[in-house]
N, C-alpha and C positions, 0 to 999 in steps of 0.2 A: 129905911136903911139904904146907902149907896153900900152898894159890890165894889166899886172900885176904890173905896177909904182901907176896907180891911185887909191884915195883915194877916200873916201863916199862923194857926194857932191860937187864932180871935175864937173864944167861946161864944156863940150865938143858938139862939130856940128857935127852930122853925115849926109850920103848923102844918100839919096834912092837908094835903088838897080838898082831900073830901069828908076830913072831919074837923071835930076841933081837938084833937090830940096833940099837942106840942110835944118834940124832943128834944135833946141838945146833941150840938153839933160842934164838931171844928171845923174852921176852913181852912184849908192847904195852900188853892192858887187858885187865879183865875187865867183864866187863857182868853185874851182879848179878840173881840171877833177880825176875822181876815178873810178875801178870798169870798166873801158872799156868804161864810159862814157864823151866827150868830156868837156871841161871846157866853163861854161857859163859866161855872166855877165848882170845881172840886171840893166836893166837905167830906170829912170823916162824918161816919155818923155810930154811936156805940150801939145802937141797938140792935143797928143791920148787920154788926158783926158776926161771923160762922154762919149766915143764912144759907151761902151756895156752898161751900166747901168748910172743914177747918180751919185753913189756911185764909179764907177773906175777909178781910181789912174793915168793910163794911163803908166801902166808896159810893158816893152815889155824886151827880151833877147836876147842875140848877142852873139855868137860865138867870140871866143879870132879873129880867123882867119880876120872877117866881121869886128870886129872893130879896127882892127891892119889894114883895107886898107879902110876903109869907115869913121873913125875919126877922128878928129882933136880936139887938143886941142882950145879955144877961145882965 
């Protein structure tokens, strides 16, 4: 999977680092690296929804690297 093909709202499975549990995700944006600081990209993710508060979203970040070998498209 390239990070920098997908669009806002691309349904994509990512896997756990340290299992093999897959979720589903959406991806928002990616914020290209700048400044010496690597390039991120923002996904929903439903499951991590209300984890810290009731109020959160369930945002999480990933690395071009992490989701170019832990994504897949749906």
């Amino acid at each position: 999977m390239k990070p920098t093909t997908l669009k806002h709202g691309t349904k994509i499975i990512i896997q756990e680092a340290l299992s093999k549990k897959k979720m589903i995700a959406f991806f928002i944006r990616r914020q290209p690296a700048a400044g010496g600081r690597k390039a991120i990209n923002i996904l929903r993710v439903p499951e991590f929804e209300g984890l810290m508060s009731p109020d959160d979203p369930g945002i999480t970040e990933m690395s071009d690297y992490d989701l170019s070998r832990r994504g897949e498209y749906v």
